[in-house]
C-alpha positions as CSV (number, residue, x, y, z in Angstrom):
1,X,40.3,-163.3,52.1
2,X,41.8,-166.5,53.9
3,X,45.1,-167.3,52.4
4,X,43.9,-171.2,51.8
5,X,40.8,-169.6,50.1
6,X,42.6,-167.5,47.6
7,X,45.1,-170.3,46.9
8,X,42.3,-172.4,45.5
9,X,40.4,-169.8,43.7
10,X,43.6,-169.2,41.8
11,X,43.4,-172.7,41.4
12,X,40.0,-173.1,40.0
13,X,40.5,-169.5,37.4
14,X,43.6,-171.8,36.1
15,X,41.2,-174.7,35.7
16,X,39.0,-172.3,34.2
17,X,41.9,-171.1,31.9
18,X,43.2,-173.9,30.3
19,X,39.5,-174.4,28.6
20,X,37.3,-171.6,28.9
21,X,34.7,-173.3,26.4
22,X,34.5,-176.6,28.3
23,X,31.9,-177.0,30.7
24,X,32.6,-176.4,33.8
25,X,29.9,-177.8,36.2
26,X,30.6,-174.5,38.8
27,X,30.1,-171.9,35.9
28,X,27.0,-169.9,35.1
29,X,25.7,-167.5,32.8
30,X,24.1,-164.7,35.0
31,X,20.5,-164.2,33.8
32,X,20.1,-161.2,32.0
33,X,23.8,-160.1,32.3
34,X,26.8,-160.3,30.1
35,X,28.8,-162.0,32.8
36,X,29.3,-165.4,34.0
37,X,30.2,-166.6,37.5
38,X,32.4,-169.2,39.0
39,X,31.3,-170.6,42.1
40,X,34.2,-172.1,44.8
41,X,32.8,-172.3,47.8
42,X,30.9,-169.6,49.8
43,X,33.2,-167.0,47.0
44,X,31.9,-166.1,43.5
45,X,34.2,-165.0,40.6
46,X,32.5,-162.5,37.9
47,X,34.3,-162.7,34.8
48,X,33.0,-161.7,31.4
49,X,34.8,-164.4,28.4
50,X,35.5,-162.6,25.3
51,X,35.2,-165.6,22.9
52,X,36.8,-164.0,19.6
53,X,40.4,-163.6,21.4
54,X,39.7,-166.5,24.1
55,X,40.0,-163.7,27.1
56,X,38.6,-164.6,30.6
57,X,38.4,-161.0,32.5
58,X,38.2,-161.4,35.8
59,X,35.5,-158.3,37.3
60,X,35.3,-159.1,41.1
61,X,36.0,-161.8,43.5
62,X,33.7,-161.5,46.9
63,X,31.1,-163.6,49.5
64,X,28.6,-165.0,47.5
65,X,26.1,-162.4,49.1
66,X,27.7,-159.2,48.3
67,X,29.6,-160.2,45.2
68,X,26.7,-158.9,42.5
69,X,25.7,-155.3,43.1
């Protein structure tokens, strides 16, 4: 991964941080998966939010191709 790539995706899981109930217009819930995904760019970050202790878990960074099996 591109060093200016993984700079702002650290960015945006900070963004994602500081208010994990807010809406976040690059967030999905994946259908018919616990998961949701964060979209920057061409790169998707799974990451499961465990609302009772406010937890984002981050499950796997990758291409948007590759990134859900």
């Amino acid at each position: 991964m591109p060093a200016g790539v993984r700079t702002l995706i650290l960015h945006k899981i900070d963004g994602l941080a500081e208010n994990p109930l807010a809406v976040h217009p690059q967030v999905r819930k994946l259908v018919d998966r616990p998961e949701y995904r964060l979209r920057v760019g061409d790169w998707r970050v799974l990451f499961a939010l465990h609302h009772h202790v406010l937890i984002i878990e981050i499950l796997r960074i990758g291409p948007r191709g590759g990134v859900y099996s």
